[in-house]
N, C-alpha and C positions, 0 to 999 in steps of 0.2 A: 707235585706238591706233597703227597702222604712220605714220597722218600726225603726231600728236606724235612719233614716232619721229625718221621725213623732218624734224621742223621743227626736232630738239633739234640733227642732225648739224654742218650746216655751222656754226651757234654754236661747236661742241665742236671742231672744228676750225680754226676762226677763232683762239681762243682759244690752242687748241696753238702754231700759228703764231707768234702774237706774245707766246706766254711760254713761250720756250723751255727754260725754263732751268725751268720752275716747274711742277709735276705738277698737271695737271688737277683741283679740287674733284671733279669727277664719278666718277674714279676711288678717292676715299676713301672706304673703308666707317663708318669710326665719323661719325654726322650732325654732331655738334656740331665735329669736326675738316675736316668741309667746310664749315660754316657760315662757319667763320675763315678756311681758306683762300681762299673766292669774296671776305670782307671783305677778305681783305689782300694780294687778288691783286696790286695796281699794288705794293706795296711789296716783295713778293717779286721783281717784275721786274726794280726798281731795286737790289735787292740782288746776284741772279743777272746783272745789266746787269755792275757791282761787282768783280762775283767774275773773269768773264770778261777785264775789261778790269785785273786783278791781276796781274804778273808773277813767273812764279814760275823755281826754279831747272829744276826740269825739266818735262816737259810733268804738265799735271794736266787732268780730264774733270768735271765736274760728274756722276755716272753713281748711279743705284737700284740696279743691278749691277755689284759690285765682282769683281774678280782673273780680269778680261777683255783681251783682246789688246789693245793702242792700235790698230792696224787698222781688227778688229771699232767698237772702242771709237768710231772717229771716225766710223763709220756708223750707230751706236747709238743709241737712244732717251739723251737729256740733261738730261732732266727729273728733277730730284733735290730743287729745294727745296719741303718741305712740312709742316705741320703734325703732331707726331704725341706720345704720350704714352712718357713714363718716370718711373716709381716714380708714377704715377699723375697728375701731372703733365703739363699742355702745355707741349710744345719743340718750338722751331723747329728741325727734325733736315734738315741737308746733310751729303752723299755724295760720294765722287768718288773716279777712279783716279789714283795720283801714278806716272808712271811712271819713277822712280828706284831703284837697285837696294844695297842694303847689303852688306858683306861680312862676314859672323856670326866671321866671326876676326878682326876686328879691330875690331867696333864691337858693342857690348853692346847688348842688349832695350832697357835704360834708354837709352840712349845714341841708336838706332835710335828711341824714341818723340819724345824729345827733338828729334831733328832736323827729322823730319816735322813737328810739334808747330810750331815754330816756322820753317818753310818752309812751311806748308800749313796749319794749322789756325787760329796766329793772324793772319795775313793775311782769313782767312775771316771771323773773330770782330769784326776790324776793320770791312768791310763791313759785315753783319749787326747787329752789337750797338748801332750808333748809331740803325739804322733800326728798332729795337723795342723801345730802353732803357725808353720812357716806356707799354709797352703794358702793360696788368695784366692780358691775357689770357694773354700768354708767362712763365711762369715760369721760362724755361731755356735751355740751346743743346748742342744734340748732333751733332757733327761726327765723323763716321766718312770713315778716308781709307785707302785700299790700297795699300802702295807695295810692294817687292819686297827678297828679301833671297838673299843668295848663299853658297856653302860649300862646302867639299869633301865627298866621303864614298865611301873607299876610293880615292881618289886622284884621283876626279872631281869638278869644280867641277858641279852643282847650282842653280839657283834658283826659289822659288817665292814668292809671292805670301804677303804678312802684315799685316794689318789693326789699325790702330790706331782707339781710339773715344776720344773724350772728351767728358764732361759736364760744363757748368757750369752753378750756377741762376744765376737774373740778376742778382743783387747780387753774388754770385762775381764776371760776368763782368765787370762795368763797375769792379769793385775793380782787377780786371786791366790793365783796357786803360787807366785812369787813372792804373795805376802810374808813379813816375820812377824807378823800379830795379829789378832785378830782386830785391832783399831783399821787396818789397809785391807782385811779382809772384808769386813761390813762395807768397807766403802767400794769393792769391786761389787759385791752383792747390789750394793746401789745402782748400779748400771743395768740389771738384768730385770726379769720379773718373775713371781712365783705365785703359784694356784694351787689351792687346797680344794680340788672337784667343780674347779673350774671357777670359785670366787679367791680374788688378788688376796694374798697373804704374806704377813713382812717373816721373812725369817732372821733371828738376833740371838748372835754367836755369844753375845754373853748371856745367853739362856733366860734374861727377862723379858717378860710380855712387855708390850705396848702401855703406856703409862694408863690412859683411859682403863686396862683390865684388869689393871691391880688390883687385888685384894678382892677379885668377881671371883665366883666359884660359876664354872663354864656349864649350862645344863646336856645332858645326855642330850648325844644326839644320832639319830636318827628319820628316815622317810619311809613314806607308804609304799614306796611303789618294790621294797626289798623284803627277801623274807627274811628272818632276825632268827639265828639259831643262839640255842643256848650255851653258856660258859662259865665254870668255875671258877676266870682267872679272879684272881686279886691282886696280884702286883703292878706295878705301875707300868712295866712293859713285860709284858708276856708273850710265847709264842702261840699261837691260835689256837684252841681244845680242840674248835671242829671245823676244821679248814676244808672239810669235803660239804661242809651244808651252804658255804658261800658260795650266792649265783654269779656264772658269770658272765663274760662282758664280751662282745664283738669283736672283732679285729680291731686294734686299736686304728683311726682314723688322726694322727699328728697332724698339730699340734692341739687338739682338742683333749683335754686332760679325761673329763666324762662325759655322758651325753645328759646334763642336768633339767630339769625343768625349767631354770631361767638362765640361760647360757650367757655368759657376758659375748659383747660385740667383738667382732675380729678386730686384729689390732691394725691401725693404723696404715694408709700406703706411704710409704718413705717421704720424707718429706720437700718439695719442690724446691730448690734451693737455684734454678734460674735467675738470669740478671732480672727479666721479669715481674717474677716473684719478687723479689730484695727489694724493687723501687716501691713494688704496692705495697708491701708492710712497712717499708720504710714513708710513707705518705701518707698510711693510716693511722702511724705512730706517731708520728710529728710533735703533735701539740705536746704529747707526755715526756718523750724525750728534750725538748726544749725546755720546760719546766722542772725536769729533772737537771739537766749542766747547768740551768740559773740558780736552782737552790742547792746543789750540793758542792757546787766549782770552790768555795774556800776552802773546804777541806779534801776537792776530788784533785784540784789544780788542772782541769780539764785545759790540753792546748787548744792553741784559737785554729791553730791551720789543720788541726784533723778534725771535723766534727763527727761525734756519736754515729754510726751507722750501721745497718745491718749486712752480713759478711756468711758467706760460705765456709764451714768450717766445719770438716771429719766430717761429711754426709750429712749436714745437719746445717742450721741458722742460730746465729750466735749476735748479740747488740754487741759489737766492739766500743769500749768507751778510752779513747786515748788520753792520757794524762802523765804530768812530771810527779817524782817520787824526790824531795831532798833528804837527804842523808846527813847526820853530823859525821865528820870527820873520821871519829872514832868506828864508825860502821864500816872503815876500811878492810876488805880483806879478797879473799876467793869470789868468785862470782856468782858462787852457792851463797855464802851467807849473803853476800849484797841482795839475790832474791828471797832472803829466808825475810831479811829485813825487812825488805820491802813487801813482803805479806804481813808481816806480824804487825809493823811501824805504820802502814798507811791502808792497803786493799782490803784487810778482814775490816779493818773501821766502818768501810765501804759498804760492805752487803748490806745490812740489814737497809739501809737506806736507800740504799736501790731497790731493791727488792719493795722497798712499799709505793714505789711506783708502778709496781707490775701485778695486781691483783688478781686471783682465779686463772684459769687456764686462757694461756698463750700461742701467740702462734709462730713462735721459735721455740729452740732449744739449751738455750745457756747465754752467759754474759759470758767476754773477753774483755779484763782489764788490763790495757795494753801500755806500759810504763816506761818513762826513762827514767833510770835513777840517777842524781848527781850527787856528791860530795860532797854538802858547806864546806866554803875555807877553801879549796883548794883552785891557785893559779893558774893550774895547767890549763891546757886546750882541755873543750870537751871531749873530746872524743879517750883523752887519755882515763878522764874519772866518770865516765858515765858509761851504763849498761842499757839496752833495751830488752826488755822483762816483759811475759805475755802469761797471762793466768787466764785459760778458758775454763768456765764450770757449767756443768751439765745444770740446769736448773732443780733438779729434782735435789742433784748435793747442794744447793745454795739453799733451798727451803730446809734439809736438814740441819744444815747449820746455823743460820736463822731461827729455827725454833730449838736449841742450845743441846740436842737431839745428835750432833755430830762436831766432829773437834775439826781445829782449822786442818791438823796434818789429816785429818779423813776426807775435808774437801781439797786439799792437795791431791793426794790417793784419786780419788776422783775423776779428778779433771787432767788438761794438760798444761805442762808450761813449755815454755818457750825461754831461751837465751840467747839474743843475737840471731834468732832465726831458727835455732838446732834443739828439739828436744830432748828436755832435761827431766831424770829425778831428782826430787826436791826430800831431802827430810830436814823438817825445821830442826830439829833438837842438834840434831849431828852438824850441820849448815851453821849452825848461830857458835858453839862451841869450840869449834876449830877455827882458827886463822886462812887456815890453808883449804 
């Protein structure tokens, strides 16, 4: 036993050596989450290789141990990327200390996610997400980052250490990093979720807060249970004065962003999507789905031989509501515009009315408006002018577009479509303009 012991070390340390950056298999207790890691050791390297040689605005550590000195930090174990679960879920979850410092009077929670967000997080995502887009063992990416924030309180400037985490699953991610604007960007954002020390926080690439905090000036903020060292800064982002007086923090425990005194609940177990399951919601639903095809069918065109029902769809439950789409003549073209049409001309008309059928939280995950489109005017067979068209949306993009909070191409972005069976990009503007 003591010589398998003697024979495992210097491997274990060999290892350490030349992946720096990447937390030992040996040290992960769940098996099947060291199995992956020992598999995807060299790619982790090349990621943390990646990450290292990324320039950022201020200094940042690869670190397991977040809201630590940079000092300590540069003598600190670095080993941060690693395999680990959220909401049941494998993701690839990196770590690290960003040491820049915010000033809480003049730059808001959102504001403060935001900037980390897009100096530290997608820089991260960018390494990472090319090097495991195509893996079906990673479902996700969980990037938790510590940077610092500042403030007065009773007439002393203050700062302490604030943890941002963000989760995106992998079609989120790559929706993201594929974006050409930021309108496609917010809307992969919309698919993930983010914590500012462990309470949800929206982050908005066009750099404005949430409309409720307009014109609110944010107060200093701070807890008892930290000590508050002192600071000079005054610019809006500073690097830390005294990064050696910030206490710190555990081994980080993923995907738990801090250990706060009122922790929000773990998320969610995946949601049942058995046949099962389908008939009880779909039995509990009934009355509201009925009353929904009776008052919306003039303008939803709902068919009589598929009725409304609830559907398995991308690990999730989705109300499919079947319906015809007629088209004037002139909507002739590619198959992209016929669906660009047929979003703009009939299904956007749709949400908000649907949607007030479905009040507070639910127990699915999106609508699918499942269409055919026909051609007025034209003699042919059907099958020559008509398309079958399928718009799922996540519900959370349907309440942003509904509260006039998201543009229809962001709940395109979104969600998925469907043509004929085959998934498509859709971009309205390019779709409606072209013939072809």
């Amino acid at each position: 036993m003591h010589k398998n012991r003697a024979a495992w070390l210097p491997l274990i340390f060999l290892v350490s050596a030349c992946f720096a950056q990447v937390v030992n298999p040996v040290e992960l207790k769940d098996p099947d989450l060291r199995v992956l890691q020992q598999k995807y050791l060299d790619d982790l390297k090349t990621v943390g290789d990646d990450i290292l040689g990324t320039h950022f605005e201020y200094p940042f550590y690869l670190s397991r141990a977040l809201d630590i000195d940079e000092p300590l930090q540069q003598r600190a174990d670095q080993r941060s990327l690693r395999f680990d679960r959220y909401g049941g879920k494998v993701v690839l979850a990196i770590s690290g200390n960003y040491y820049a410092a915010y000033s809480t009077e003049k730059i808001h929670e959102d504001q403060r996610a935001r900037t980390t967000f897009l100096e530290v997080v997608m820089p991260i995502l960018k390494d990472a997400v090319p090097r495991f887009q195509a893996n079906r063992d990673i479902k996700g990416y969980a990037v938790e980052v510590s940077h610092h924030i500042t403030g007065k309180v009773m007439g002393v400037t203050i700062e302490k250490p604030e943890n941002l985490m963000v989760f995106l699953p992998q079609n989120a991610a790559l929706k993201l990093l594929a974006a050409k604007d930021d309108t496609a960007r917010q809307a992969a954002l919309l698919e993930g979720q983010a914590f500012l020390n462990a309470a949800p926080v929206s982050i908005w690439l066009n750099g404005g807060p949430p409309k409720k905090m307009a014109g609110s000036a944010p107060p200093p903020d701070t807890t008892d249970d930290q000590e508050p060292t002192t600071s000079s800064a005054t610019a809006e982002i500073v690097p830390p004065d005294n990064p050696s007086a910030v206490p710190s923090s555990p081994p980080l425990q993923f995907p738990k962003a801090v250990k706060p005194k009122d922790a929000p609940p773990p998320p969610p177990p995946p949601r049942d999507t058995s046949p099962e399951a389908l008939a009880s919601l779909q039995t509990s639903s009934q009355d509201t789905i009925s009353s929904l095809t009776k008052d919306l069918d003039s303008q939803a065109h709902f068919v009589s031989y598929a009725a409304p029902k609830f559907v398995a769809f991308r690990q999730g439950i989705y109300l499919e509501l079947s319906m015809n789409t007629p088209l004037p003549a002139s909507a002739n073209g590619s198959r992209y515009k016929l669906a660009a049409e047929a979003f703009d001309e009939h299904i956007a008309h749709l949400v908000r009315p649907t949607l007030g059928y479905f009040k507070g939280e639910q127990k699915f995950d999106g609508i699918g408006f499942s269409t055919t489109v026909h051609l007025e005017g034209k003699a042919q067979a059907a099958a020559t002018n008509s398309e079958a068209i399928e718009f799922f949306f996540p519900l959370a993009a349907l309440h942003c577009y509904e509260s006039y909070d998201c543009t229809g191409q962001q709940l395109i972005d979104a969600g998925t479509v469907l043509i004929n069976g085959e998934r498509v990009g859709l971009d309205l503007q390019n779709a409606e303009a072209s013939p072809h």
